[in-house]
VEXKOL-902820 format. One record per residue (C-alpha): x, y, z. Coordinates in nm, 3 decimals, m for minus. Example, Ala and Ser with C-alpha at 12.3 -4.5 7.8 and 13.67 -1.06 7.14 Angstrom:
REM residues 2
- east,north,up
- 1.230,m0.450,0.780;
- 1.367,m0.106,0.714;
REM end
This chain:
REM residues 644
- east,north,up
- 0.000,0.000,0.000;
- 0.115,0.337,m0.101;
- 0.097,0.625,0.183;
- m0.149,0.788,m0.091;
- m0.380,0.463,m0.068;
- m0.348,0.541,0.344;
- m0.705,0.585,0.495;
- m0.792,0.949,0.548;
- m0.775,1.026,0.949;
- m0.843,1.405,1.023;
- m0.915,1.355,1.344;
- m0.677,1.109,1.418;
- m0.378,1.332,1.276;
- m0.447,1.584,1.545;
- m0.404,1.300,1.793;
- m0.034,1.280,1.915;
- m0.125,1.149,2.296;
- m0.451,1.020,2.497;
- m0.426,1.385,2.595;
- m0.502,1.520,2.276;
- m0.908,1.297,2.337;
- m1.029,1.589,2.615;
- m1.064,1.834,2.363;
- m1.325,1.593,2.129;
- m1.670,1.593,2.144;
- m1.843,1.273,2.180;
- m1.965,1.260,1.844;
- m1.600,1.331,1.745;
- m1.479,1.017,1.968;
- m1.711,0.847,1.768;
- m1.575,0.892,1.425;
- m1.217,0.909,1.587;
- m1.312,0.542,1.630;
- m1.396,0.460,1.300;
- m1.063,0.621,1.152;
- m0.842,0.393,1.440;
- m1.002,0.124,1.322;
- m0.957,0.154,0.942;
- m0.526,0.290,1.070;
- m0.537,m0.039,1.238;
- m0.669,m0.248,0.948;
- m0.454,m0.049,0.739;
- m0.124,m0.102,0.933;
- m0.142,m0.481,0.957;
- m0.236,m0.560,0.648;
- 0.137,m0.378,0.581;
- 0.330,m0.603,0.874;
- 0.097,m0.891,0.945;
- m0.013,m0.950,1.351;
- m0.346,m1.004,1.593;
- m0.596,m0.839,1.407;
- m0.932,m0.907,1.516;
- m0.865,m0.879,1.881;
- m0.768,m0.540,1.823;
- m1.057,m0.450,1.612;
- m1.314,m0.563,1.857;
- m1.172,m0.319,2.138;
- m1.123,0.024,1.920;
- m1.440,0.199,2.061;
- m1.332,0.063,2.415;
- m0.982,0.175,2.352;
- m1.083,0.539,2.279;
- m1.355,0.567,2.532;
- m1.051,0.419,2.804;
- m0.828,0.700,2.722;
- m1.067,0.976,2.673;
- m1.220,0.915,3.001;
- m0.924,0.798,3.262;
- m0.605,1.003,3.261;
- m0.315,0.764,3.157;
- m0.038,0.718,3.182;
- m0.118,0.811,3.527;
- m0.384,0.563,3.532;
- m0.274,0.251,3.484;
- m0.438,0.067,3.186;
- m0.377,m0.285,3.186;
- m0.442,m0.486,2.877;
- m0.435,m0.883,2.891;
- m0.240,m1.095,2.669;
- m0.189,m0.781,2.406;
- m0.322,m0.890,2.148;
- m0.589,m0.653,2.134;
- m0.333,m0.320,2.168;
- m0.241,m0.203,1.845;
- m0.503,0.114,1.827;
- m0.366,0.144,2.190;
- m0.038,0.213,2.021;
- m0.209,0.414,1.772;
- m0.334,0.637,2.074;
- m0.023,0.684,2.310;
- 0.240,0.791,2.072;
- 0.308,0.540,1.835;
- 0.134,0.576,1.561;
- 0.483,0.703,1.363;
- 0.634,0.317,1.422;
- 0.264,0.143,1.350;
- 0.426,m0.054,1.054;
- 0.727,m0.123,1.177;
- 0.507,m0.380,1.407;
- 0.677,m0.712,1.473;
- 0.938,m0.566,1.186;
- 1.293,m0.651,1.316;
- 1.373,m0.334,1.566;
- 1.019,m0.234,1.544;
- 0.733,m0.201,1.811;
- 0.636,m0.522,1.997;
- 0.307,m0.696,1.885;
- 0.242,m0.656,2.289;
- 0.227,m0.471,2.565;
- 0.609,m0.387,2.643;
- 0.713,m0.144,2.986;
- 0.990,m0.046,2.799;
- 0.855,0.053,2.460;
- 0.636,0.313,2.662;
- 0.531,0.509,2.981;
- 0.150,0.429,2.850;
- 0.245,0.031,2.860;
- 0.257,m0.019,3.258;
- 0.285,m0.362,3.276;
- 0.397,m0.630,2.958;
- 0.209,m0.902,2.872;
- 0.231,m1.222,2.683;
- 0.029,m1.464,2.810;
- m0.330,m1.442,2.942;
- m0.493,m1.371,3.326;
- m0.249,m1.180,3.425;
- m0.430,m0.817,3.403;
- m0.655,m0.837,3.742;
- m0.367,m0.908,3.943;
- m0.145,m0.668,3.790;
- m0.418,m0.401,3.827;
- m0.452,m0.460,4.167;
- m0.098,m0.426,4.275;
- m0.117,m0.100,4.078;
- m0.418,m0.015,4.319;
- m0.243,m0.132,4.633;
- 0.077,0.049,4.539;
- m0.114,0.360,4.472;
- m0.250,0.337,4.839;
- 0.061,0.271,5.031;
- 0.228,0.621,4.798;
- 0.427,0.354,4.664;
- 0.504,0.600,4.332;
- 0.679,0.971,4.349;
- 0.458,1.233,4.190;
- 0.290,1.278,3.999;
- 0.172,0.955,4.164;
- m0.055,0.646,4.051;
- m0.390,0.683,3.983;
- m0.671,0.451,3.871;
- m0.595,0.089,3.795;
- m0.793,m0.078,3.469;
- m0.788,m0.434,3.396;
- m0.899,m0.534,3.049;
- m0.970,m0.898,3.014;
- m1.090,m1.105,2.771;
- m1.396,m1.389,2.828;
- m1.158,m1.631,2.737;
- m0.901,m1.512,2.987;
- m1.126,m1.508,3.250;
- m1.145,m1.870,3.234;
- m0.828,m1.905,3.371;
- m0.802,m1.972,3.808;
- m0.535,m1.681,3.810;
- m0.817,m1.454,3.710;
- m1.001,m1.543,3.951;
- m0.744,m1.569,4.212;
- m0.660,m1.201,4.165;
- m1.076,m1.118,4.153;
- m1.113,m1.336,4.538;
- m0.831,m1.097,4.673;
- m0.931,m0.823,4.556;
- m1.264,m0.830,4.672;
- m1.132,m0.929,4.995;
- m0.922,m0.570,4.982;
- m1.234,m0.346,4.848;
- m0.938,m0.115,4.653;
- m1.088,0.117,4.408;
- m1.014,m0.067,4.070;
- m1.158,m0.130,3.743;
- m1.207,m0.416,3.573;
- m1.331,m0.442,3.215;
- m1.452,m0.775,3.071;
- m1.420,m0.789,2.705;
- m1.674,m1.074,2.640;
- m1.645,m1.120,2.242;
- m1.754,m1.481,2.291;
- m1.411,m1.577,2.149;
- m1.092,m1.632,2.235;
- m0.840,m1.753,1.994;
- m1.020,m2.056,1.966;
- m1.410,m2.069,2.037;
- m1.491,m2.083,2.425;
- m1.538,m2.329,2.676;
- m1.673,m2.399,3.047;
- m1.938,m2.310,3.219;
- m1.823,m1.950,3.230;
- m1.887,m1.909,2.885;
- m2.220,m2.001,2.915;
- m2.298,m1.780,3.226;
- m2.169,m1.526,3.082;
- m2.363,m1.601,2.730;
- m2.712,m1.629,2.926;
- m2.656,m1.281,3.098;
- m2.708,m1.069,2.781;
- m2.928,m1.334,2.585;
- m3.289,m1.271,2.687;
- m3.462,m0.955,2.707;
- m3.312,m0.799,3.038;
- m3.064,m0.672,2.845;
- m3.241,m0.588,2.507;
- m3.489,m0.349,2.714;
- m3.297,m0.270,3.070;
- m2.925,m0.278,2.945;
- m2.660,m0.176,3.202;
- m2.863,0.025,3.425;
- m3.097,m0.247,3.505;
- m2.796,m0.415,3.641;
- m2.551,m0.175,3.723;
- m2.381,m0.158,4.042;
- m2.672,0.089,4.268;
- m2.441,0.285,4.481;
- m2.276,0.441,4.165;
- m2.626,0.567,4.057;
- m2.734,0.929,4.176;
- m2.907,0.891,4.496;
- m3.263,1.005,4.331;
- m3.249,0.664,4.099;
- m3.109,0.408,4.325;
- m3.400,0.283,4.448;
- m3.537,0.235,4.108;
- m3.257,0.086,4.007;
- m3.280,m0.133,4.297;
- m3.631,m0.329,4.186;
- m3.533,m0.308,3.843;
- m3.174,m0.509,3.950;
- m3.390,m0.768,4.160;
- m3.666,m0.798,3.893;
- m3.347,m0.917,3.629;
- m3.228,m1.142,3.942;
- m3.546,m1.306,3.925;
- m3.484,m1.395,3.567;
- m3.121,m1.434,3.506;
- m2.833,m1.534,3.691;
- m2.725,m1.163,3.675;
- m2.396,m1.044,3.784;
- m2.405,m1.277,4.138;
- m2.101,m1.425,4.070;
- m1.902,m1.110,4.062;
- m2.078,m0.985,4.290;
- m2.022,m1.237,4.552;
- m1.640,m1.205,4.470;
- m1.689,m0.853,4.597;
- m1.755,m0.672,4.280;
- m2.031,m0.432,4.167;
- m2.133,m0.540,3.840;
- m2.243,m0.288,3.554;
- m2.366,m0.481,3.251;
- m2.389,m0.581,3.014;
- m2.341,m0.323,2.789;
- m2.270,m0.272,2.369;
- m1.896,m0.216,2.335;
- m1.967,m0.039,1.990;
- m2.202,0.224,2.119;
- m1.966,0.491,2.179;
- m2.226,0.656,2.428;
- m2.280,0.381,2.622;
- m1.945,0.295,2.723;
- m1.849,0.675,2.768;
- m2.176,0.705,2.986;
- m2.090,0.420,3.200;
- m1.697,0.497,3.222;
- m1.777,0.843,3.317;
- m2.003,0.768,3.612;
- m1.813,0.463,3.742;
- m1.462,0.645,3.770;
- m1.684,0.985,3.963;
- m1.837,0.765,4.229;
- m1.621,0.389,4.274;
- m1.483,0.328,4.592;
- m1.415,0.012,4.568;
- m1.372,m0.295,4.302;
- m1.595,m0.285,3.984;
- m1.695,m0.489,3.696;
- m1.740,m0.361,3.363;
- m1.942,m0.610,3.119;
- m1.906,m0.495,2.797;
- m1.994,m0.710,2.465;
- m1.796,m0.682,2.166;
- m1.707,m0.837,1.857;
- m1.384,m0.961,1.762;
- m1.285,m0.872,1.363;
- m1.536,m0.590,1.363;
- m1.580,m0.322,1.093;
- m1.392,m0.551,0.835;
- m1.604,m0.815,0.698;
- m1.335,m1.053,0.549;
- m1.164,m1.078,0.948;
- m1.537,m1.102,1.068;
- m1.639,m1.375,0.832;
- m1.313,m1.570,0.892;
- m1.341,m1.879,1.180;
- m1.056,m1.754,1.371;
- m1.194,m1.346,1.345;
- m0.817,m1.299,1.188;
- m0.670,m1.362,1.551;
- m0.304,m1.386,1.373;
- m0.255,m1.299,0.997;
- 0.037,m1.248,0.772;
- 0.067,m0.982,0.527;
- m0.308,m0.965,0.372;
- m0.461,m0.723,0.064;
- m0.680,m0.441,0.217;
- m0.961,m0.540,m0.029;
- m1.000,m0.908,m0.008;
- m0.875,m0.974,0.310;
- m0.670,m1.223,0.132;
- m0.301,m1.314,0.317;
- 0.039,m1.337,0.153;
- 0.188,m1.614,0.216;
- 0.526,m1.747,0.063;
- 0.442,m2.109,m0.114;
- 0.587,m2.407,0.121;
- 0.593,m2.762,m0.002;
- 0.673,m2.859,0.331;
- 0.409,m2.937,0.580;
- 0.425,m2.754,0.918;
- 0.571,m2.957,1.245;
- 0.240,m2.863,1.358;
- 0.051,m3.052,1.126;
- 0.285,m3.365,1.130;
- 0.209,m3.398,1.475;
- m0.164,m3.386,1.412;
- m0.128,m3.634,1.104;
- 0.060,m3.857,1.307;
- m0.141,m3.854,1.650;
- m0.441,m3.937,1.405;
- m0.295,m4.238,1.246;
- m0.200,m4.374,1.610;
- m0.550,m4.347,1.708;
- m0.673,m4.500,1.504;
- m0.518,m4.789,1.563;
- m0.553,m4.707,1.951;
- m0.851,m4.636,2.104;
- m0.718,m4.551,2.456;
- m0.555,m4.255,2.299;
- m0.711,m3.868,2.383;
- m0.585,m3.524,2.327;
- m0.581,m3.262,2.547;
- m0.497,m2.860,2.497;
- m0.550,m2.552,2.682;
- m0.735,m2.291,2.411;
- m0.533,m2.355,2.144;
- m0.659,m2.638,1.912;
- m0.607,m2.472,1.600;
- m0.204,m2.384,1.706;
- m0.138,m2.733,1.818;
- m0.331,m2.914,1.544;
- m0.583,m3.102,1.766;
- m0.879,m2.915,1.559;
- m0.779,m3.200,1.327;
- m0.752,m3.466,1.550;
- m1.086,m3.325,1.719;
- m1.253,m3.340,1.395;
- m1.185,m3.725,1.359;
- m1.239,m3.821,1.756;
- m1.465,m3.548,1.879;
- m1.537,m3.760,2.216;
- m1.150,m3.795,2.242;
- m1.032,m3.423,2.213;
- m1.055,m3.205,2.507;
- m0.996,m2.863,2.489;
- m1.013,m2.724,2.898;
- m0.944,m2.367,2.779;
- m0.680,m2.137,2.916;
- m0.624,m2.346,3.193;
- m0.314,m2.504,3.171;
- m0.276,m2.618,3.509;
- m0.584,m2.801,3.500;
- m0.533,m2.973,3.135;
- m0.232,m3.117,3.312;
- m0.382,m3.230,3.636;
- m0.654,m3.362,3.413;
- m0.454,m3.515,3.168;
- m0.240,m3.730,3.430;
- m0.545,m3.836,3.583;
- m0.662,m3.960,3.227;
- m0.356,m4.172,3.241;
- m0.418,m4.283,3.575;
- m0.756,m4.400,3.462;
- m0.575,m4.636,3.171;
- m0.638,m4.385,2.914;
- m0.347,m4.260,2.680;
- m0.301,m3.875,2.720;
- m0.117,m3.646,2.430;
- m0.109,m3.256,2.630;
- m0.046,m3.068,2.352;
- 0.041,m2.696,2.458;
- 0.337,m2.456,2.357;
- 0.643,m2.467,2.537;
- 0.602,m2.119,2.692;
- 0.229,m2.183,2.801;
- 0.320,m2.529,2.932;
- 0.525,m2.341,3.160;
- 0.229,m2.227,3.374;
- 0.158,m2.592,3.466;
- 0.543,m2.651,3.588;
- 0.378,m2.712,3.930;
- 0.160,m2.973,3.780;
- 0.401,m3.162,3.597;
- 0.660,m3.232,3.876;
- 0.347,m3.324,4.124;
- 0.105,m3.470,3.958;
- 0.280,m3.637,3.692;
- 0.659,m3.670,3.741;
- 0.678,m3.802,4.079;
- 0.351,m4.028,4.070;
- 0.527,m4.152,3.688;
- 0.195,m4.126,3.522;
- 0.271,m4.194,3.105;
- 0.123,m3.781,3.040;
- 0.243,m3.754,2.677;
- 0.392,m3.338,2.637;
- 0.358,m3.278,2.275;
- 0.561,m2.938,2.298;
- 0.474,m2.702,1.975;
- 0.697,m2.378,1.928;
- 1.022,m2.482,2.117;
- 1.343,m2.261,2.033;
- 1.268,m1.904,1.882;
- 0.965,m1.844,1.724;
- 0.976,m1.503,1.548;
- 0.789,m1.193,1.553;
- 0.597,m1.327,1.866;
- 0.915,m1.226,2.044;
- 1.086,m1.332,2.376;
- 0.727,m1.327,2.498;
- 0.633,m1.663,2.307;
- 0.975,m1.825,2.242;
- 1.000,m2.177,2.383;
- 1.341,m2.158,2.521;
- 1.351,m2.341,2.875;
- 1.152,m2.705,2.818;
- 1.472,m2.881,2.821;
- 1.576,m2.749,3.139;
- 1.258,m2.786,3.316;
- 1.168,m3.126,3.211;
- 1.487,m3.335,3.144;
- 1.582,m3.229,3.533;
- 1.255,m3.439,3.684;
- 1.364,m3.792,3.733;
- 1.173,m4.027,3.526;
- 1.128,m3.830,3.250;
- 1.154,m3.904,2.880;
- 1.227,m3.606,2.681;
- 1.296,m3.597,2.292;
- 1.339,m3.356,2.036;
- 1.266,m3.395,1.653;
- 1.581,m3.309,1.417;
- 1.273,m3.300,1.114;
- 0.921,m3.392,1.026;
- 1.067,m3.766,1.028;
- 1.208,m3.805,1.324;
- 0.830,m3.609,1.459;
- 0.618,m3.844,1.302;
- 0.858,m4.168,1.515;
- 0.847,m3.992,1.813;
- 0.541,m4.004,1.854;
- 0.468,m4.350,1.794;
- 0.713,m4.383,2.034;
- 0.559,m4.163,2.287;
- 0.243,m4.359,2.223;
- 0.412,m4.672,2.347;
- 0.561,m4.534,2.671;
- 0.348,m4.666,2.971;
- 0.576,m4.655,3.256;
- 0.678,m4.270,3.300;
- 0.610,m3.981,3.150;
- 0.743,m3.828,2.807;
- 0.787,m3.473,2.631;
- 0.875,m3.443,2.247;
- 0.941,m3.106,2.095;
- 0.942,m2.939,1.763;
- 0.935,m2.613,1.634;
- 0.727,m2.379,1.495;
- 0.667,m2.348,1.126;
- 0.708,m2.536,0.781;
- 0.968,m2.866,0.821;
- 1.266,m2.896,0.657;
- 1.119,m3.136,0.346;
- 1.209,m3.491,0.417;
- 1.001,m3.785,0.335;
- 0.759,m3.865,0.577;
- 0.704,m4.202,0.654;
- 0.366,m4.335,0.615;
- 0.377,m4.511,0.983;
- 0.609,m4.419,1.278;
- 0.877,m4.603,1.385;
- 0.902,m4.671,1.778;
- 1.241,m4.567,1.858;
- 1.485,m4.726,2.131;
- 1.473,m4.518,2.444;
- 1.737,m4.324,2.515;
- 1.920,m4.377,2.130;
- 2.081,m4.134,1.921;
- 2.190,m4.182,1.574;
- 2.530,m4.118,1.362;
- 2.470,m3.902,1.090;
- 2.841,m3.884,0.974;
- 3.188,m3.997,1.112;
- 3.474,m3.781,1.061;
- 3.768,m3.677,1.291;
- 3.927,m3.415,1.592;
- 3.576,m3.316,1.626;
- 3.213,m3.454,1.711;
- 2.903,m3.234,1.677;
- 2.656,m3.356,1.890;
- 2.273,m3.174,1.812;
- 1.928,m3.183,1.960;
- 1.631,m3.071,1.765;
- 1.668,m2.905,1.436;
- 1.975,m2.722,1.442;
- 2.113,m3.041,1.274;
- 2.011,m2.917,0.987;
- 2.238,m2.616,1.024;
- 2.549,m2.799,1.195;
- 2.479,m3.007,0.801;
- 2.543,m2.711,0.636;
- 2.872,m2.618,0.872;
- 2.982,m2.918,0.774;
- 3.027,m2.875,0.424;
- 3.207,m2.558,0.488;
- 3.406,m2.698,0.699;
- 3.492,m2.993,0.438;
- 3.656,m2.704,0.194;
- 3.893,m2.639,0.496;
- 3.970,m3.015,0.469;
- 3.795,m3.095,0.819;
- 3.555,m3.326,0.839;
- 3.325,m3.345,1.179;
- 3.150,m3.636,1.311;
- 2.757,m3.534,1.335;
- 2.521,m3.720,1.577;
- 2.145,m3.670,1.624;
- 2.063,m3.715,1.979;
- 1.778,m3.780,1.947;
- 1.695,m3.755,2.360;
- 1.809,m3.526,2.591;
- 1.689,m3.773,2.921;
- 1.776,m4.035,2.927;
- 2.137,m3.947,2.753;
- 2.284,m4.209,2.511;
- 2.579,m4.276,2.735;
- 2.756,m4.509,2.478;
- 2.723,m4.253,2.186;
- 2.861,m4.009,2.440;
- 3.123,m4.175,2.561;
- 3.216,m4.291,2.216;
- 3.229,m3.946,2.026;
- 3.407,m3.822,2.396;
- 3.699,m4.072,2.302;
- 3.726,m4.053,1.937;
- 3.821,m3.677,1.913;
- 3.974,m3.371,2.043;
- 3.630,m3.166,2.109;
- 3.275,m3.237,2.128;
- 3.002,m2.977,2.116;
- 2.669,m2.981,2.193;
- 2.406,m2.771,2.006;
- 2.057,m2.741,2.134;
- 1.764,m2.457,2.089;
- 1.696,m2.429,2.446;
- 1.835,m2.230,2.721;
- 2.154,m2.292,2.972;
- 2.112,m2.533,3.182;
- 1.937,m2.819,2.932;
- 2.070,m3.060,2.694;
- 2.427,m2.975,2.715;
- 2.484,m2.948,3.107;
- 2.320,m3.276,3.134;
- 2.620,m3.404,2.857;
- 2.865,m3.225,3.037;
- 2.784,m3.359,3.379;
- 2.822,m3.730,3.260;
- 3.129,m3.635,3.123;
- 3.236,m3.532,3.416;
- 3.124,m3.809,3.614;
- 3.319,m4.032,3.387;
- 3.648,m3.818,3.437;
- 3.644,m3.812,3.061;
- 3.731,m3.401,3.122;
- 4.078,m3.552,3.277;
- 4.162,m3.679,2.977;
- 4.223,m3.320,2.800;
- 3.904,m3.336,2.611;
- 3.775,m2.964,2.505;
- 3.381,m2.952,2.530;
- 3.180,m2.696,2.412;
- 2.749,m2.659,2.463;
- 2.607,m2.408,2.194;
- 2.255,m2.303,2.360;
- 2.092,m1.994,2.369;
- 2.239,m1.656,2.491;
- 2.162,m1.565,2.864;
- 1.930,m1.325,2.768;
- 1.589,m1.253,2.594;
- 1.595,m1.229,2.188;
- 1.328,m0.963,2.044;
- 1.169,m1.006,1.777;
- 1.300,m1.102,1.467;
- 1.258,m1.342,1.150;
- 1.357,m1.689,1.289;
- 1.679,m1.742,1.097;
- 1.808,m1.388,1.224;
- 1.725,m1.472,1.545;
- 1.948,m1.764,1.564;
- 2.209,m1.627,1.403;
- 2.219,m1.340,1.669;
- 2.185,m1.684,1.903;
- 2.527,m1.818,1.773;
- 2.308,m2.135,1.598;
- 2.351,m2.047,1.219;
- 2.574,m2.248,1.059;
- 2.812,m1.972,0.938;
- 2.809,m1.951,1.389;
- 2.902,m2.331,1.399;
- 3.122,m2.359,1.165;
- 3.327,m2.067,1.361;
- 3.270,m2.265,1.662;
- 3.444,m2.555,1.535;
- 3.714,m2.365,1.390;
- 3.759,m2.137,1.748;
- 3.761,m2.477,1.930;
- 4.003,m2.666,1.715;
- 4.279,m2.327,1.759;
- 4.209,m2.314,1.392;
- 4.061,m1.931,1.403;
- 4.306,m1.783,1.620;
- 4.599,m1.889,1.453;
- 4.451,m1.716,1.187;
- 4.447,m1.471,1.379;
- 4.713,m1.414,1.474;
- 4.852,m1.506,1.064;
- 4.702,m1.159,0.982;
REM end
């Protein structure tokens, strides 16, 4: 798009900071809205991103920052998907397209991208909590002037799902701080909703309570002007008498106002205005939106355009490069098929994410066998090892970073009572413009340290499609396999996996002075080092680990004696793959014998954004890296070195 094809956006040119919103009327919010929207729609169609979170929030976003005074007041957004016309709003709007561009703006909420972003977020449920420490901080004077103000959660239906949402909404109830919290109920998360939530929240704006009372009918009484309250009062306990109405929050120690349209720029200001004059205490804000809205290609799409690529502006259509490889993602889902059907004990299990992890596929073809527990990861594991313990054959599929949030889970309830939970781990190593936020960079560490475990790592689609057939047939203990995200590296796939020996690697090539030991798919990489290095007239010995617990102590040993150096290449953080190497070695006393080790993991620090191959260059895991690896740890570079 040309910057003369650029929607036209008078009023949003004279918009530098949330500031800049006092001076509109409320008519002139309400096309302000219309031209964030169509900047938004404009902007990602240019850099890709979460689009129809975003859209669904615009009129929220402006009505937010015309009414409360941030930065002062902290606004809290959860996940971050949703905050691009936030960025539009608080300064950004200059670096728009540079988002998720290497060295551009973050695709989320980032504390040091901006004063207006007060707390960073990546993963969902976290925004009540956050808001509330805000709140508690703001009462002990915990900031220097000009001070903290209000403290706004906004959280999503789906997010609210999750027990840390409600953890945060039980204590702060019990606290009765002044704070805000806004539930955007779009009746979609990234994937359709589930629970009983869902459908409490679906019956409290379905019937005519809220066609003919709307919010007031509902709204929390001692915010009303005194002359209405009591009016307000039968009207609340007439709706009572036919709906569940806002009880649940309001037992938590919320007043509920709701629901009301999320679109109706008067309604929302109306309700925002009179809630921050008279609050005292916690409050509720149910407010209905739709996610995709005002662009009918992301609001006919299944997903609402959640994540695009690139996409035209007229057709909604996405840009993608042509791949005639199949994801890792969809391998998985091919291959956990083909293994239930020939296994009825098998069952899926995912927390919100069926169409990331595949299991919409596997769902579609075992419907009773696919469970989707929403975004609730500590529960899908729980509930997953208790599947096992029942006889049935659990695959928890979940990313790496969001299976983090069930650590606690995993060493308890499945590590130390052995139960066979089978961790299909999607997006492990760096995953791109999602950022530090999403990369899956610490499995190895946390799961190959739990005795018991079995934890593997796919070099390619192959090796993914054996492991799991061999996860299937592990019984006795728990496993994890792990792959990355994105298309595969275009291998044959085999029509029917191959259970693998636990605990065996595989030789890829023999050579001399120096073994290359990988895990995952950096092999393919330490491949291409190796043909470099062949035009220096060194050829390394390459092995594919295969497992990272339990080790292959023979292969170790054996590439340990055979040469002057082994290294160790993994895409996971310190502390994984390559201490567990080095700690048999030591054991073994093999270090006394003058061997020089190296472990090639990633840097001690968090990686922004970035394509994937950049990424890992900046890592040290390209092969042009490797190769100098080999060459440093051979004395072959510095004599060089010193040469010139």
């Amino acid at each position: 798009m040309t910057l003369s094809q650029r929607p036209s956006t008078p009023l949003l040119d004279n918009v530098r900071l949330p500031a800049d919103l006092k001076r509109f009327s409320d008519d002139e919010l309400r096309r302000l809205a219309d031209e964030l929207r169509a900047e938004t729609i404009s902007a990602v169609s240019e850099t890709g991103g979460h689009l129809g979170a975003g859209l669904g929030v615009v009129e929220l976003t402006v009505a937010l920052h015309a009414v409360f005074d941030t930065p002062k007041d902290r606004l809290v957004w959860d996940v971050g998907h949703q905050c691009y016309p936030h960025k539009i709003l608080t300064g950004r709007r200059d670096r728009i397209r540079t988002l998720r561009q290497p060295g551009g703006l973050s695709g989320f909420t980032k504390r040091s991208e901006s004063a207006f972003d007060p707390f960073g977020a990546a993963h969902s449920s976290t925004s009540i909590s956050a808001a509330l420490g805000f709140a508690v901080a703001r009462d002990l004077g915990g900031a220097p002037e000009p001070g903290l103000g209000d403290a706004i959660a906004v959280i999503g239906d789906g997010a609210m799902s999750a027990g840390m949402a409600f953890e945060a909404m039980n204590n702060a109830g019990h606290l009765g701080k002044r704070l805000f919290v806004v539930l955007n109920d779009n009746e979609m998360s990234i994937a359709p909703p589930v629970g009983a939530l869902s459908s409490y929240l679906s019956r409290l704006y379905a019937g005519d309570p809220f066609q003919e009372l709307k919010a007031a009918a509902r709204g929390a009484v001692s915010l009303l002007p005194p002359p209405f309250q009591e009016g307000a009062r039968r009207a609340k306990e007439m709706v009572k008498s036919m709906t569940v109405g806002g009880t649940l929050f309001e037992e938590l120690g919320f007043s509920y106002v709701g629901p009301i349209d999320g679109h109706d720029m008067e309604q929302l200001l109306a309700v925002l205005r009179t809630v921050r004059a008279r609050a005292d205490h916690p409050v509720l804000i149910h407010v209905v939106t739709r996610k995709g809205k005002g662009y009918p290609p992301a609001e006919a799409a299944a997903d609402k355009y959640h994540g695009v690529g690139k996409f035209d502006l007229v057709s909604g259509k996405q840009k993608k490069a042509p791949s005639n490889a199949p994801s890792y993602t969809r391998i998985f889902a091919d291959s956990l098929i083909r293994e239930a059907e020939a296994d009825d004990r098998i069952v899926a299990v995912t927390a919100a994410m069926p169409d990331g992890t595949g299991l919409d596929l596997f769902a579609e073809r075992f419907p009773s066998r696919c469970f989707d527990v929403g975004i609730a990861e500590q529960h899908g594991v729980t509930f997953a090892a208790a599947l096992a313990a029942g006889g049935m054959k659990p695959f928890c599929a979940m990313y790496s970073t969001f299976l983090q949030r069930g650590y606690d889970q995993v060493v308890h309830d499945v590590a130390i009572q052995r139960l066979p939970v089978r961790f299909a781990i999607d997006r492990a190593g760096l995953v791109g413009a999602d950022g530090a936020t999403h990369a899956g960079a610490f499995d190895i560490a946390y799961l190959a340290n739990l005795p018991g475990f079995v934890v593997m790592a796919a070099a390619d689609e192959a090796e993914l499609v054996h492991m799991v057939a061999t996860a299937a047939s592990i019984n006795d203990r728990p496993s994890a396999f792990r792959y990355p995200r994105g298309e595969g590296v275009g291998v044959d796939i085999p029509a029917k996996g191959e259970v693998l020996e636990i605990g065996k690697g595989r030789m890829i090539q023999t050579g001399s002075r120096v073994a290359i030991l990988s895990f995952g798919t950096r092999l393919g990489e330490v491949r291409k080092a190796a043909e470099s290095l062949a035009a220096r007239g060194i050829t390394p010995s390459i092995a594919d680990a295969r497992f990272a617990k339990p080790l292959d102590r023979d292969l170790i040993l054996q590439l340990a004696a055979g040469h002057e150096a082994l290294i160790t290449i993994e895409e996971g953080a310190i502390g994984g793959f390559g201490s567990h190497v080095a700690q048999l070695l030591a054991e073994e006393g093999v270090f006394d014998h003058g061997l020089k080790f190296r472990s090639m993991v990633l840097p001690d620090t968090f990686i922004s954004h970035d394509d994937p191959a950049s990424m890992y260059d900046l890592a040290g895991m390209s092969a042009a890296k490797i190769e100098t690896k080999v060459l440093e740890v051979l004395g072959i570079a510095s004599m060089a070195a010193r040469r010139a």
